[in-house]
C-alpha positions in Angstrom: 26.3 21.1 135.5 24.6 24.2 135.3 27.8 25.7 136.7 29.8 24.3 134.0 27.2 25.5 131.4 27.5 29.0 132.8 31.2 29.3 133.1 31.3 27.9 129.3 29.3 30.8 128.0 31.5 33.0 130.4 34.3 31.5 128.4 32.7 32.5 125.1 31.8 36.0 126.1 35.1 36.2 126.8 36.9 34.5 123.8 34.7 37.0 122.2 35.3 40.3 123.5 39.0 38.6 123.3 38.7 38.9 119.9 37.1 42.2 119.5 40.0 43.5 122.0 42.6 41.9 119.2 40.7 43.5 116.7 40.7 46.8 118.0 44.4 46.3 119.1 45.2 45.7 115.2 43.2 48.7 114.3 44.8 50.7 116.8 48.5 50.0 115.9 47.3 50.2 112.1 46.2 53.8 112.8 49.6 54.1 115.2 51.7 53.3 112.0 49.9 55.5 109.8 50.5 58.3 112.6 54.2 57.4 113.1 54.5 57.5 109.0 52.7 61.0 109.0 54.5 62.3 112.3 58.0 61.2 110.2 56.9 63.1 106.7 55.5 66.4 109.1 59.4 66.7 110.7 60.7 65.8 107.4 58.8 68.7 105.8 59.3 70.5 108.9 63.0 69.9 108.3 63.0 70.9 104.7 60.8 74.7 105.6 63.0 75.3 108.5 66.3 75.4 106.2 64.2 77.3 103.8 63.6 79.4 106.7 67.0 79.8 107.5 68.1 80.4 103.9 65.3 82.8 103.3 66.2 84.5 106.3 70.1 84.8 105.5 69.0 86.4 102.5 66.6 89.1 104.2 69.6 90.0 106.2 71.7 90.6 103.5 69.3 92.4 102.0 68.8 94.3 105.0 72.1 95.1 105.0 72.6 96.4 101.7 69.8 98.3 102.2 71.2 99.7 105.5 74.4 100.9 103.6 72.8 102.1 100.7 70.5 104.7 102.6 73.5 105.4 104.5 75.4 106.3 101.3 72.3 108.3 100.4 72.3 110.2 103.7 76.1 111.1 103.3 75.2 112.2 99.6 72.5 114.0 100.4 74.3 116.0 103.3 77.2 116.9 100.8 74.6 118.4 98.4 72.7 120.0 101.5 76.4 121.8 102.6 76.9 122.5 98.5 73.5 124.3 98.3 74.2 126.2 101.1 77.5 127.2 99.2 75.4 127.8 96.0 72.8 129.9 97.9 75.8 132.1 99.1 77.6 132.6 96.4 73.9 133.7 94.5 73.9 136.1 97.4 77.5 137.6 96.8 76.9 138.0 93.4 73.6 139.4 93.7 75.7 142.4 95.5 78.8 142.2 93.0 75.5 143.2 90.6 74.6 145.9 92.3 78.2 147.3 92.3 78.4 146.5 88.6 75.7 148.4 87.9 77.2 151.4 89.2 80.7 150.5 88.1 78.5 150.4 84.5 77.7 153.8 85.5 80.1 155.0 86.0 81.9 153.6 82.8 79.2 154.7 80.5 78.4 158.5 81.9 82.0 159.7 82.9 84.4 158.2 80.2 85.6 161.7 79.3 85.6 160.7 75.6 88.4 157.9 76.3 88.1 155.0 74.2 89.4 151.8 76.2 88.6 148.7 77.5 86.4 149.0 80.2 84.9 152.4 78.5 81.7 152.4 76.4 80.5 154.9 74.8 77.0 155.3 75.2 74.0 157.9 74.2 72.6 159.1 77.5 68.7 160.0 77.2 68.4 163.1 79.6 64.5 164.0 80.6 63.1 167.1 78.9 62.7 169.3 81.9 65.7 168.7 83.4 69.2 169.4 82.6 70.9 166.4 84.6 69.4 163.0 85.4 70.5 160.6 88.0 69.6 157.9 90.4 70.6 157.9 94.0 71.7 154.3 93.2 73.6 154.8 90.4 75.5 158.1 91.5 78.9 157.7 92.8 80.8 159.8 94.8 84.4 160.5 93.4 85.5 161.4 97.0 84.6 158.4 99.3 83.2 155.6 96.6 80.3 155.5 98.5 76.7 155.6 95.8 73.9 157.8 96.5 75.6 161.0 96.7 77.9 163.3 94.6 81.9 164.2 95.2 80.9 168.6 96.2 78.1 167.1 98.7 80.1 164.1 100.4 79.9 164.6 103.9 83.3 163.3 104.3 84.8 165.6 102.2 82.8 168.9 103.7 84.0 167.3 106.9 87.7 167.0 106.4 87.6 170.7 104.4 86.1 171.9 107.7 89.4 170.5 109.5 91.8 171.7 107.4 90.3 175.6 107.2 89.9 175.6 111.0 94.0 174.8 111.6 
C-alpha cells in the first residue's frame, strides 16, 4: 500500500505541474498572438514607410534632376556671358586706342583748320604759354607727311629719308 500511496502523490505532482505546464502553454500562445498581431501591424507599417520611401525617393530624383539641368543651364549661361565679357573687355580696349587717335584727330581739327568752317572743324581759342611762341605735345603733334604723332612734317624721318633719295639720283 505504501506503493500505491506514493505513486498517488506521484500522480498529483504530476496532474499538478500538468496544470502549471497548461497554464504556461496558454500564457505562451497568449503572448504568441499578441506577437503575431504586432509582427502583422510592424510589416504593415513597414509596408506603408517603404512606399513612402519609394515615393519620397521618386521625388528626390526628380528634384535632383531639375536641379542637375538647371545648374547646367546656369553653366551654359554663365559661359556665354564669360565669352561676352571677354568681347566687352576688347572692345573697351579698341576704343581706348580709337581715343587716343581722337584726341589727335581733335587736334588736329581744332589747331590747323586754316579758318574753314565745316563739319568736322571747330574753331577754338588756343592758350599759348608766355614764354614761348609755339606749344605742343609730343602726343598731340601730327606729322602731315607719314601720319605718324610725336613729330612734325620738316623733321619726319621718312620724308628726310626719301628727299635724301631723290637728290642723290
Amino acid at each position: 500500500m505504501l506503493h500505491v500511496l506514493e505513486l498517488k502523490r506521484d500522480v498529483r505532482v504530476l496532474e499538478h505541474e500538468n496544470k502549471i505546464l497548461k497554464s504556461e502553454k496558454i500564457e505562451c500562445d497568449m503572448r504568441t498572438l499578441v506577437l503575431q498581431k504586432d509582427l502583422a501591424k510592424l510589416k504593415e507599417t513597414l509596408s506603408m514607410k517603404e512606399e513612402a520611401f519609394v515615393i519620397d525617393f521618386a521625388k528626390l530624383e526628380k528634384e535632383f534632376l531639375k536641379s542637375k539641368q538647371k545648374v547646367e543651364s546656369l553653366l551654359v549661361e554663365n559661359n556665354k556671358l564669360v565669352d561676352k565679357l571677354k568681347q566687352i573687355e576688347s572692345d573697351l580696349a579698341a576704343n581706348k586706342c580709337w581715343n587716343r587717335s581722337s584726341q589727335a584727330l581733335n587736334w588736329l581739327n581744332t589747331h590747323h583748320s586754316r579758318g574753314r568752317k565745316d563739319l568736322g572743324f571747330e574753331k577754338t581759342h588756343t592758350v599759348y604759354a608766355k614764354y614761348r611762341k609755339y606749344v605742343g605735345l609730343h602726343e598731340n603733334i601730327v606729322c602731315f607727311h607719314c601720319g605718324k604723332t610725336g613729330h612734325y612734317r620738316y623733321t619726319c624721318l621718312s620724308r628726310n629719308m626719301s628727299k635724301k633719295e631723290t637728290w642723290s639720283m
